[in-house]
N, C-alpha and C positions, 0 to 999 in steps of 0.2 A: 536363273531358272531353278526350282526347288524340283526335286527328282522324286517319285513316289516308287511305291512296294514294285508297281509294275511295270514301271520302267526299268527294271535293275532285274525280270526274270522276263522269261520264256515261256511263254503258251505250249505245250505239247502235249496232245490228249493220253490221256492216259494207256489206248490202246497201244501208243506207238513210243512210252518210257521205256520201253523194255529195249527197243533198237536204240537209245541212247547208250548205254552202257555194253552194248554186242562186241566194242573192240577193244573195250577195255578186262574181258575173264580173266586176263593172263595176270591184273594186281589186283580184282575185286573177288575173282571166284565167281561165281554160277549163283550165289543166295541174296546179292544187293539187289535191293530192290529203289528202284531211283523215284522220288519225288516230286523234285523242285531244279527247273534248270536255272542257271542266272546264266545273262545278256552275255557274259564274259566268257559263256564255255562250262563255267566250272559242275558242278553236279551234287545237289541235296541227294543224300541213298541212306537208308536204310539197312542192317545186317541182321542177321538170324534172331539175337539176343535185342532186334527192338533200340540198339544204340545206334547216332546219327554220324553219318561222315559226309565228307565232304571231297569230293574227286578234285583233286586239279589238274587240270587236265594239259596244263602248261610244263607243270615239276614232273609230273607224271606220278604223283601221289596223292595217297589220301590221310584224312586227320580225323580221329576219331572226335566231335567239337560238343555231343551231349552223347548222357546215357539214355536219352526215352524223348519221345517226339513232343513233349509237353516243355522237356528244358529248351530243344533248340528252338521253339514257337516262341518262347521267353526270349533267348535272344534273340531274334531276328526283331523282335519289336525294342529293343533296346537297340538305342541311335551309333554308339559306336564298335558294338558286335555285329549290329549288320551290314557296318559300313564296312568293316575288315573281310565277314563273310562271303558279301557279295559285291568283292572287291571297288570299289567306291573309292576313287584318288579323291584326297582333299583338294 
């Protein structure tokens, strides 16, 4: 079975990103702004400066993975960046 973009995220309207990241202030701060969920928990966000991270929600940390929403678009369509980003077992 071949896996596509949207098997590997999370529908969540937009009104209701903002309750995604509610229990996480205490390592993101008050200014991420969340995107993109994937299947797995983990969290696409956004910071003040427009660079991309990436929550794990497992480690309990984040990775800063682009400077500007046009790099991490680049990888996510590149096949083994967004196998690692949205966590994807071989």
């Amino acid at each position: 079975m071949r896996l596509t973009f949207a098997d590997l995220v999370v529908s969540v309207p937009p009104d209701q990103l903002a309750t995604v990241l509610r229990g996480w202030t205490w390592l993101l701060g008050s200014d991420a702004s969340p995107f993109l969920v994937v299947a797995a928990g983990d969290v696409f966000l956004t910071d003040v400066m427009g660079a991309v991270h990436v929550l794990d929600i497992e480690e309990a940390r984040h990775e800063c993975v682009a400077d500007a929403m046009a790099e991490s678009q680049r990888g996510l369509r590149d096949a083994s960046t967004a196998q690692r980003w949205l966590v994807v077992d071989s």
